[in-house]
N, C-alpha and C positions, 0 to 999 in steps of 0.2 A: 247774654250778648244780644245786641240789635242789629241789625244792618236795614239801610233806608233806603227810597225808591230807587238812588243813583246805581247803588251798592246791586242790587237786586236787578237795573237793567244792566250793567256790566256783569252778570253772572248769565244771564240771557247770552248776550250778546257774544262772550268767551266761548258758551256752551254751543249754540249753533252755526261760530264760526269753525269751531271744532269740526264738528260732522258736516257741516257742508265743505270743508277745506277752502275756506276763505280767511280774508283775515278780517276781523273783529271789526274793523269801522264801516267794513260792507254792509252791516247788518245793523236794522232799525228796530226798535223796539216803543210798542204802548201796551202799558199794563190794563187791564183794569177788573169791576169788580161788576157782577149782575148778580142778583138773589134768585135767577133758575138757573147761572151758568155758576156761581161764585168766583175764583180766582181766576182768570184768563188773561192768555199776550196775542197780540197778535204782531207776528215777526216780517219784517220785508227782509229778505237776500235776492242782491242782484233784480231786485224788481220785482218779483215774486213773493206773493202774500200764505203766508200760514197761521193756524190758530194752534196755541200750547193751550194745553189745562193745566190745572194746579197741580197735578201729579209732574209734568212736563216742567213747570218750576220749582217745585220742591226739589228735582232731579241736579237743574243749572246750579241752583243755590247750594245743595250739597258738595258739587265737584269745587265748588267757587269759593265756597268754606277750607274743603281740603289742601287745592293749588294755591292757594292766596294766604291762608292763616294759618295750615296745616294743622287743620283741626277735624278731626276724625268726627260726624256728625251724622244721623241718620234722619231719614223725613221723617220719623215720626217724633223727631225731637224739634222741628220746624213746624214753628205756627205762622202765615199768613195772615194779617190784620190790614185794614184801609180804615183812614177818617179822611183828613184833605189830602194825606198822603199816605204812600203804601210803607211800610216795615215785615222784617221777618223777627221772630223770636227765637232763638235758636238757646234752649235747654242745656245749661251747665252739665 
């Protein structure tokens, strides 16, 4: 299975509406990718900037798998990739 950059900012976006107890369209999200930082977001709620790392999205994408597909998946079954766009690989 694949899921793409939409897919992947709506599992951000689910994931830190959660914990901040907002709701979902509060929260902004850009992905992207540096070869010292590798996968990173950095999130706006309510106007306030945060940086996730790749453990921080493997985390949104696994809940996002589960509530969404109901598919029991673990991050080490999630691979992270970018070319013009972002994708997760998520292991059978």
């Amino acid at each position: 299975m694949r899921i793409f950059t939409d897919e992947i900012i709506n599992a951000v976006c689910l994931h830190m509406a959660e914990r901040r107890g907002v709701s979902p369209t509060d929260v902004e999200v850009q992905l992207s990718w540096e070869e010292q930082y590798g996968f990173t977001a950095e999130v706006w709620v309510n106007g306030r900037s945060q940086y996730l790392v790749e453990a921080n999205l493997l985390e949104a994408i696994e809940q996002y798998l589960y509530k969404q597909y109901q598919l029991r998946k673990f991050r080490s079954q999630i691979t992270l990739d970018a070319d013009e766009e972002f994708w997760a690989d998520i292991e059978d």
